[in-house]
C-alpha positions, -999 to +999 in steps of 0.1 A: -629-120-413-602-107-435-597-123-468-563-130-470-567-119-508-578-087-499-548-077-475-532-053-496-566-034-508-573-028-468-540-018-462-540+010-490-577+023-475-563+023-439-530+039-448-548+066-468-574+068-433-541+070-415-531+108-417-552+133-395-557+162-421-573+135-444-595+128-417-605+165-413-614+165-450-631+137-447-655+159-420-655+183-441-672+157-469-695+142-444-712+175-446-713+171-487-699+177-519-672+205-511-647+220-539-611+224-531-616+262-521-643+251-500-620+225-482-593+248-478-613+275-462-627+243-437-601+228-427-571+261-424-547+236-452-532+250-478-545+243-517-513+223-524-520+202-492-558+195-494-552+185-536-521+161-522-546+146-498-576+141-525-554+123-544-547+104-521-580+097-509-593+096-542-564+070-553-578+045-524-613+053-541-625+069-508-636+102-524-643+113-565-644+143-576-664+163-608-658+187-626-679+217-627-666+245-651-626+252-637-640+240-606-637+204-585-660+193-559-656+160-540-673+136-524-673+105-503-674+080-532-679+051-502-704+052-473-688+024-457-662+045-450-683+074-433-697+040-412-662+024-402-647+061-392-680+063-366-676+029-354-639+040-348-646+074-329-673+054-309-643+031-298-618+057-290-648+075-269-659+041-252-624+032-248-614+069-232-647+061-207-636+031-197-601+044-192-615+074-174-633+049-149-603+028-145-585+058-135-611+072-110-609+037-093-569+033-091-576+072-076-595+062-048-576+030-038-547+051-034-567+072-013-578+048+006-542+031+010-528+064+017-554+072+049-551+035+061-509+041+066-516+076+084 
């Protein structure tokens, strides 16, 4: 259940979980600590983009970062974000399978329909 008090915390860690090229660093972080070189070489975005992003990320306290000499490397600061992103894909796949079925019945009753008129 959603504490009511809490609305606007969740909301600011789904929005940042909202954008698809904060989703590809998060991958990319799944894998480990990564500096921002590292993520821009990953994912194809450009430095300006990927540090736009981190902030972001790191704003809604889904990633921290160290520093290491000139260097940053981040990290997923919050595992129960790496657990409610698989629980999520699992969904869209089960959803997409069940979808896919769906459509492989409605298929073959319009088959069916379409031999019974002939």
């Amino acid at each position: 259940m959603i504490d009511p008090e809490l609305i606007p915390q969740v909301a600011q860690r789904f929005k940042a979980l909202a954008d698809a090229g904060r989703l590809r660093l998060l991958a990319s972080l799944q894998k480990g600590e990564r500096s921002v070189g590292e993520l821009v070489e990953e994912t194809g975005r450009t430095q300006p983009n990927v540090s736009q992003h981190l902030a972001s990320l790191t704003h809604a306290g889904i990633v921290e970062a160290r520093r290491e000499g000139n260097k940053v490397y981040y990290r997923i600061a919050d595992p129960t974000i790496v657990r409610i992103c698989d629980a999520v894909c699992d969904s869209v796949v089960a959803r997409a399978r069940a979808l896919g079925r769906e459509a492989a019945v409605l298929a073959a009753r319009r088959r069916s329909r379409a031999g019974a008129e002939r």
